[in-house]
N, C-alpha and C positions, 0 to 999 in steps of 0.2 A: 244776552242771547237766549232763545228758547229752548228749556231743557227740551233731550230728548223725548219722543212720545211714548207714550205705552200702548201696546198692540193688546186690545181687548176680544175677547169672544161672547159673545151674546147669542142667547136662542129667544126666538120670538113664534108663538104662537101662528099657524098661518093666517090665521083670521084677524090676527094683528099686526102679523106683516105688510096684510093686502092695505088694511086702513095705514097702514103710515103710508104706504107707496103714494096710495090716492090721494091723501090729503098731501102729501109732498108732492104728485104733481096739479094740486088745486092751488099752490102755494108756485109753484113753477121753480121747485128747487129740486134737488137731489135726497134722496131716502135719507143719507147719509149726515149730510149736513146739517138737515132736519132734527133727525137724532141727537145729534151735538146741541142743537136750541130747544131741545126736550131738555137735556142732562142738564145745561144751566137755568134752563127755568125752575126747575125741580132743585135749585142750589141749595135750599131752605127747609125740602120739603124730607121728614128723615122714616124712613119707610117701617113701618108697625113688624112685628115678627109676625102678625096673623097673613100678612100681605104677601113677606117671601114664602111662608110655607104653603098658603094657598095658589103660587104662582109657580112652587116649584113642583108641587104636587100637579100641577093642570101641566107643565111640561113631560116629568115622567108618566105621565098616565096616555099623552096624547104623541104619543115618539117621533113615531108616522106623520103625525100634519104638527110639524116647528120645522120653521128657517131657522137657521146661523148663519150669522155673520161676525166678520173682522170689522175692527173700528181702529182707526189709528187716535187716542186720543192724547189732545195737549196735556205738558204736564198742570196747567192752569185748572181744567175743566176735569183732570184724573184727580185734582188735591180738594175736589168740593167736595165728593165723595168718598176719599179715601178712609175714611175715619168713621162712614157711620152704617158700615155691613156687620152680622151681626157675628162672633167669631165660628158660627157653625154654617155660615152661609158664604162663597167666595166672592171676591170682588164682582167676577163676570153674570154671577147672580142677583148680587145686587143690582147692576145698573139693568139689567133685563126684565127685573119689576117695577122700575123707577118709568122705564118706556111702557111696559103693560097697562101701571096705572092711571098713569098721566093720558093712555091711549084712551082707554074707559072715561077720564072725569071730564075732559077735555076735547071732545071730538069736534073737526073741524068738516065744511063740506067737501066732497069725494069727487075724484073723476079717475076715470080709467086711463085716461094720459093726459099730457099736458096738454094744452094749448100756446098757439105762435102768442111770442113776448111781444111787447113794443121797447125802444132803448130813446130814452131821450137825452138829451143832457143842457146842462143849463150851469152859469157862474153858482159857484159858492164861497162863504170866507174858506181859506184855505186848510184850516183847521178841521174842517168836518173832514172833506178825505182821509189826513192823516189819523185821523182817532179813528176812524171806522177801517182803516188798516193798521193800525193796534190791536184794534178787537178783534181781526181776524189772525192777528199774529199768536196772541194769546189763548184763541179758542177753533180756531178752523172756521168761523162762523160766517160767512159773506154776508156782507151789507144788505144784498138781493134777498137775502132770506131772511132779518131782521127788517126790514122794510116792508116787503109781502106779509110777513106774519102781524106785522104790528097793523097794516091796513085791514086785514082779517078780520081782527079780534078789536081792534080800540078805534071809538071814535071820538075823533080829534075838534078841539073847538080852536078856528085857528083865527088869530090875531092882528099879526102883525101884515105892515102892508108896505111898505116902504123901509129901505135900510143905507146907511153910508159905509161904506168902507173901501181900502183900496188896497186892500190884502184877498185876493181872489185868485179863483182856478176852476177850469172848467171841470162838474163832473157827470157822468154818466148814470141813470135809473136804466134798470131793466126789469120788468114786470109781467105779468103776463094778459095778454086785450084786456080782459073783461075785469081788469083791475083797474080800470083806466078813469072808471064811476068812483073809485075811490080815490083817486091821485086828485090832489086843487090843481087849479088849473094856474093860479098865480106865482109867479116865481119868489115869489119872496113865501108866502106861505109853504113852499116846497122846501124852502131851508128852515122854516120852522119844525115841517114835519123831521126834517133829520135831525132836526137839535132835540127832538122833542125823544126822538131816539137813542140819541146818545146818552139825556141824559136819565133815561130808562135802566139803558145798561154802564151809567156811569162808574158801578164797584168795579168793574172788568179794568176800568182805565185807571183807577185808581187813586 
């Protein structure tokens, strides 16, 4: 069963609020969620002491222009980080320079809202569902939003073309239109793209 979460507090810069919002609706996800695939992206990445004090120093200095927000976070996704803030800096500071810089190195393209999704769906083995609701057990993270992001940012050279099996289930993509240049169009290459996703984030599962 999943430990309880931990209820985080985070301030974000407004100029850095505005870019997640946008690229979170260019991604056709949620701020939120978004955030949560920032945090484990960044599992690896362990933040310099020059990085908090210049990020905590731009928050005191700029009071007036930072959001806060609340994060409910898994205890999976609160144990990447637990261990690597530094002891004069808090938890909640820490993960607020983990999204500041990840916002800066990393930037994806913007829009001021979302755009209409398409939902298609199509057979998979039955396994990919269940693992990519693992992964969301583990981490808050929805499928929709490791899918969009991985069409984003990686291109995929795809393979396979044909497949046997009789262990199947229908499942559901939702993405947003103009994501649809990056979706194959073959159904078997669509469950390559999700395998190729899982096993992306296959430490989550274990």
């Amino acid at each position: 069963m999943e430990k309880e979460k931990k209820r985080v507090y985070i301030s974000l810069l407004n100029e850095d609020y505005v870019q997640l919002v946008e690229e979170a609706n260019y991604l056709g996800v949620s701020k939120t969620n978004y955030i949560y695939l920032i945090l484990y992206l960044n599992r690896n990445n362990e933040m310099l002491i020059e990085d908090l004090q210049n990020h905590k120093a731009l928050i005191d200095n700029n009071a007036n222009e930072k959001k806060s927000l609340y994060l409910n976070l898994s205890a999976y996704l609160s144990s990447l980080h637990a261990n690597k803030y530094r002891s004069i800096y808090s938890f909640n500071q820490y993960l607020s320079t983990v999204i500041h810089v990840h916002l800066k190195k990393n930037s994806l393209p913007r829009l001021d809202k979302k755009r209409p999704t398409i939902r298609t769906g199509f057979t998979v083995p039955t396994q990919i569902p269940e693992k990519f609701d693992e992964i969301l057990s583990k981490t808050s993270i929805f499928s929709k939003t490791l899918i969009t992001y991985t069409l984003a940012t990686t291109e995929i050279e795809y393979h396979k073309q044909q497949r046997a099996t009789t262990d199947m289930q229908k499942m559901y993509l939702q993405y947003p239109v103009d994501f649809d240049k990056f979706m194959p169009n073959n159904k078997y290459q669509k469950i390559e793209l999700l395998e190729y996703i899982l096993e992306e984030y296959s430490d989550i599962l274990g």
